[in-house]
C-alpha positions in Angstrom: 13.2 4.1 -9.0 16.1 6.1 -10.1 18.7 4.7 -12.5 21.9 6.0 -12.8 24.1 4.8 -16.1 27.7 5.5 -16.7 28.6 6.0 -20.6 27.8 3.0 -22.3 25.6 1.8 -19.4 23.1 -0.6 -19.8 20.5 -1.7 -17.7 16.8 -3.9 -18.7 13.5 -3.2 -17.4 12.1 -7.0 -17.7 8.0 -5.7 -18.5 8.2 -2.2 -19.7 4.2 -2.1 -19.7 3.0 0.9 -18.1 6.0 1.9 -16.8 7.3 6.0 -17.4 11.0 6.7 -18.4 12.0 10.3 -17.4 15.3 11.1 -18.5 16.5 13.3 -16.0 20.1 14.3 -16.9 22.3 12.8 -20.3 20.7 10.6 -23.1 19.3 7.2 -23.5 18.5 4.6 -26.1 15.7 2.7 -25.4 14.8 -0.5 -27.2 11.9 -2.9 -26.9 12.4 -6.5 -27.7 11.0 -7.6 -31.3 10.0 -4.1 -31.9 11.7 -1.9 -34.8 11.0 1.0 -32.9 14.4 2.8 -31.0 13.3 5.6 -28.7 16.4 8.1 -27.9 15.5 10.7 -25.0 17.5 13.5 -23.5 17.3 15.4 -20.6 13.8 16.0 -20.0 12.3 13.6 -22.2 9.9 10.6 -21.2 9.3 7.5 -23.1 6.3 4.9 -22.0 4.4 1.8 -23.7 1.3 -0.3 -23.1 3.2 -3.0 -24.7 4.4 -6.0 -22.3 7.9 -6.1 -23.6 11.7 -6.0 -22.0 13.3 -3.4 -22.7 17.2 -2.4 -22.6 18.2 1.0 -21.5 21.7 1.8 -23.4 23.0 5.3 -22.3 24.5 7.3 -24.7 26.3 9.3 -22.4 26.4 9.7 -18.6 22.5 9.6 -17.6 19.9 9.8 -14.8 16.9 8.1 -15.7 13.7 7.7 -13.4 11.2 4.8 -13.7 8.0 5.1 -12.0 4.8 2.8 -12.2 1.5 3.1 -13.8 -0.5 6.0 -12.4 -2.7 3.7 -11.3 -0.3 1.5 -9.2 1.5 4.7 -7.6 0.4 4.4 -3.7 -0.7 8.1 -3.4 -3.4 7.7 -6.5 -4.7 4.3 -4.9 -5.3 6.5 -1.6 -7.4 9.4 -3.8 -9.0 6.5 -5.7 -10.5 5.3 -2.8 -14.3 5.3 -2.6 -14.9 7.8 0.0 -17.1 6.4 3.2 -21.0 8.0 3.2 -21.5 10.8 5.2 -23.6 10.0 8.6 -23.9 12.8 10.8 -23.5 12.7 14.0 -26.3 11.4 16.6 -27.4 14.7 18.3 -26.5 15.1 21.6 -28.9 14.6 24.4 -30.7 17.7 25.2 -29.3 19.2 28.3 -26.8 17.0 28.6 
């Protein structure tokens, strides 16, 4: 999901957990609920946690930011963790046929 924030911008991810913040143009202060921690990323920055926390998006100027999922829940990885079916060859053909 792309994001894109005027100056002074705000938006909230409501579970942060997982989740990868690319800033792709501008700057953004990031800040998780009850945590001390303020995360400021610039154009070609990311910022991610493990932590199941909301957290506000404030930009500090004009930015573009990009959210994507856990690896794990991104539809392209599922398909190439898939268990890959045995291999069975196929049944020979009839001989003269």
């Amino acid at each position: 999901m792309i994001i894109e924030l005027t100056h002074r911008g705000l938006h909230h991810v409501p579970d942060a957990a997982g989740l990868s913040m690319h800033c792709q143009s501008g700057t953004v202060w990031i800040t998780l609920d009850h945590d001390t921690r303020d995360v400021v990323l610039e154009a070609g920055e990311s910022f991610s946690t493990p932590e199941h926390k909301r957290a506000l998006v404030y930009a500090l100027a004009p930015a573009r930011l990009l959210i994507e999922p856990p690896a794990g829940d991104r539809p392209a990885v599922r398909l190439l963790q898939r268990r890959p079916e045995p291999f069975q060859p196929a049944s020979p053909l009839a001989a003269g046929a």
